[in-house]
N, CA, C and O atoms as a GROMACS GRO file, in nm:
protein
  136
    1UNK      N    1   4.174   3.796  -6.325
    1UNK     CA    2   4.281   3.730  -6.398
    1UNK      C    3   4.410   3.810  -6.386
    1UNK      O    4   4.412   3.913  -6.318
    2UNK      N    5   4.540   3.757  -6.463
    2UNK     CA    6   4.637   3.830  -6.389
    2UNK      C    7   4.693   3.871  -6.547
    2UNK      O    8   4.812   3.899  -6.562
    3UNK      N    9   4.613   3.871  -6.646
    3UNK     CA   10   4.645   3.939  -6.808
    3UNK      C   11   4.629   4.097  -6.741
    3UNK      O   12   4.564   4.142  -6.646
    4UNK      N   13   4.717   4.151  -6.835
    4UNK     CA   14   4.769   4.301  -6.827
    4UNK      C   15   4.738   4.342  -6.974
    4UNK      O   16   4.776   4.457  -6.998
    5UNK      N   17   4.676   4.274  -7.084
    5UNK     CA   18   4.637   4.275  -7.199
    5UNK      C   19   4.750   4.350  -7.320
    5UNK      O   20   4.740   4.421  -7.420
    6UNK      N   21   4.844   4.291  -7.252
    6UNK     CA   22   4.972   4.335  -7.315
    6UNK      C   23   5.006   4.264  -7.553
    6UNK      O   24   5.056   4.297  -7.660
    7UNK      N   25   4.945   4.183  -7.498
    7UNK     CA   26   4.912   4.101  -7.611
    7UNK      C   27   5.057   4.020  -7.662
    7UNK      O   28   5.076   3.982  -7.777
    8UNK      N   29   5.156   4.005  -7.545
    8UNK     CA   30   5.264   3.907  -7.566
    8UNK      C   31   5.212   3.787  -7.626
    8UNK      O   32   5.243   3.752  -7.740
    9UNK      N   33   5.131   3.723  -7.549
    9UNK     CA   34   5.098   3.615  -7.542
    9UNK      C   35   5.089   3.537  -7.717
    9UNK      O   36   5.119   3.422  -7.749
   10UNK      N   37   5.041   3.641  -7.797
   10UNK     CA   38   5.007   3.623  -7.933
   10UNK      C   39   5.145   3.679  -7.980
   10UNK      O   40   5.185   3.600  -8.066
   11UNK      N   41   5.228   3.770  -7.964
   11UNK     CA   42   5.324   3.792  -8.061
   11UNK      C   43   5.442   3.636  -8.045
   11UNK      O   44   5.507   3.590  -8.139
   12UNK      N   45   5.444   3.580  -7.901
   12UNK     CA   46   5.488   3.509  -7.874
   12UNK      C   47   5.464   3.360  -7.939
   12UNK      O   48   5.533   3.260  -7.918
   13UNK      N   49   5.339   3.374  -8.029
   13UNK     CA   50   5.318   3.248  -8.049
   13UNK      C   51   5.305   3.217  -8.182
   13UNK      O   52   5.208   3.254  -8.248
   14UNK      N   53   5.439   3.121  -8.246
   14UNK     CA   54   5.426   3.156  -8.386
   14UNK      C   55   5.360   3.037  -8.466
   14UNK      O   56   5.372   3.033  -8.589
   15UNK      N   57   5.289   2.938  -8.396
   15UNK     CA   58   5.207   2.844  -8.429
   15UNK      C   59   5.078   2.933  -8.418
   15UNK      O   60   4.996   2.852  -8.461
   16UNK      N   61   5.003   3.052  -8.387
   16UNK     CA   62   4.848   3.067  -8.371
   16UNK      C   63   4.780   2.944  -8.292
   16UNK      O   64   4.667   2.903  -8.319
   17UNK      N   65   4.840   2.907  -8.220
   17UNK     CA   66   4.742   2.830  -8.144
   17UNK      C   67   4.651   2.912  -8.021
   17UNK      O   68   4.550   2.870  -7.964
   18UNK      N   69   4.715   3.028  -8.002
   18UNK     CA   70   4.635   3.145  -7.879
   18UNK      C   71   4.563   3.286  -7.962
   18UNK      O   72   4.608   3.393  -8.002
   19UNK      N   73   4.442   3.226  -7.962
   19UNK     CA   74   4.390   3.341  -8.035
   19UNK      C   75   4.322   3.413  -7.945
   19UNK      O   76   4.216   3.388  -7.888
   20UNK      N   77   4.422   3.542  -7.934
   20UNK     CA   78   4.391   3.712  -7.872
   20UNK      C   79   4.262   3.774  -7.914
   20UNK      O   80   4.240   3.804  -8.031
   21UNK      N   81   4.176   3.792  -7.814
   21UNK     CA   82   4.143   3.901  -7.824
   21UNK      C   83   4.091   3.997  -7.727
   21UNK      O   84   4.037   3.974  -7.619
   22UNK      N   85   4.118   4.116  -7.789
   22UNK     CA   86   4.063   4.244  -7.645
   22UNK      C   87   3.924   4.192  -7.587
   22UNK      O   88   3.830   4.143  -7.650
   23UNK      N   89   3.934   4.216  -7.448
   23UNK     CA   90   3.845   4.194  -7.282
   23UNK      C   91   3.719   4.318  -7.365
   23UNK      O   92   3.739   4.417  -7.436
   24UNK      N   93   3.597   4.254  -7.318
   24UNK     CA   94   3.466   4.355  -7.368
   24UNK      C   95   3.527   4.479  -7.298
   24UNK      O   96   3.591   4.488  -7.194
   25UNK      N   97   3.479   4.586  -7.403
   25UNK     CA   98   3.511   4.704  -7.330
   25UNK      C   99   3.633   4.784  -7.426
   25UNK      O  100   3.622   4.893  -7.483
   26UNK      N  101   3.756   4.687  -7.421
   26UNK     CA  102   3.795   4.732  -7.474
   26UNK      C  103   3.943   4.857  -7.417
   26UNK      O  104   4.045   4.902  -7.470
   27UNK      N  105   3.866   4.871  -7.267
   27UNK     CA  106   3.947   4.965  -7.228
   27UNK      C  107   4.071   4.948  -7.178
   27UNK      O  108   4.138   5.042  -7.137
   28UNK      N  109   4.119   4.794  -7.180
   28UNK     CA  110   4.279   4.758  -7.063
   28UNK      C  111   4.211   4.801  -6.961
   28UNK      O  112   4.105   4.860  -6.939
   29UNK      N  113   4.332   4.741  -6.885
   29UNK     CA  114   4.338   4.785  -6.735
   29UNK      C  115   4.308   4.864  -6.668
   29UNK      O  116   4.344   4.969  -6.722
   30UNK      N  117   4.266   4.883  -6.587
   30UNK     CA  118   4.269   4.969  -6.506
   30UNK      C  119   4.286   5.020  -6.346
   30UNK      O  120   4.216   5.012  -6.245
   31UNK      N  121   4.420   5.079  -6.378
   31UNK     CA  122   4.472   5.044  -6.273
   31UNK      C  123   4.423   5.155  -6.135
   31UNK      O  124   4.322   5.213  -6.173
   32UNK      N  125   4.447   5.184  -6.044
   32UNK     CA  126   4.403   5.273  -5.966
   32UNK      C  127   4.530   5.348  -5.882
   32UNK      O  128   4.508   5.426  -5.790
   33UNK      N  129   4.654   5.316  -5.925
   33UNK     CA  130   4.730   5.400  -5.819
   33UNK      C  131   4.815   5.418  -5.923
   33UNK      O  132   4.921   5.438  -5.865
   34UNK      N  133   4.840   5.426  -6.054
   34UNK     CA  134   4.906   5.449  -6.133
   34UNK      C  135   4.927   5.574  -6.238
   34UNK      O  136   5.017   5.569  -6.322
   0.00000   0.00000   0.00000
């Protein structure tokens, strides 16, 4: 997927119609050259 688990998506939404939540794990991204 192309979420960065930034959690815009929910501050952005002031109806709650997108309910966030953290990917199992827990850990974000992970990136490899960063």
């Amino acid at each position: 997927t192309n979420c960065v688990h930034c959690k815009t998506c929910d501050i952005r939404d002031p109806y709650g119609i997108i309910n966030w939540v953290p990917p199992e794990g827990g850990g974000g991204p992970k990136y490899k050259l960063m």
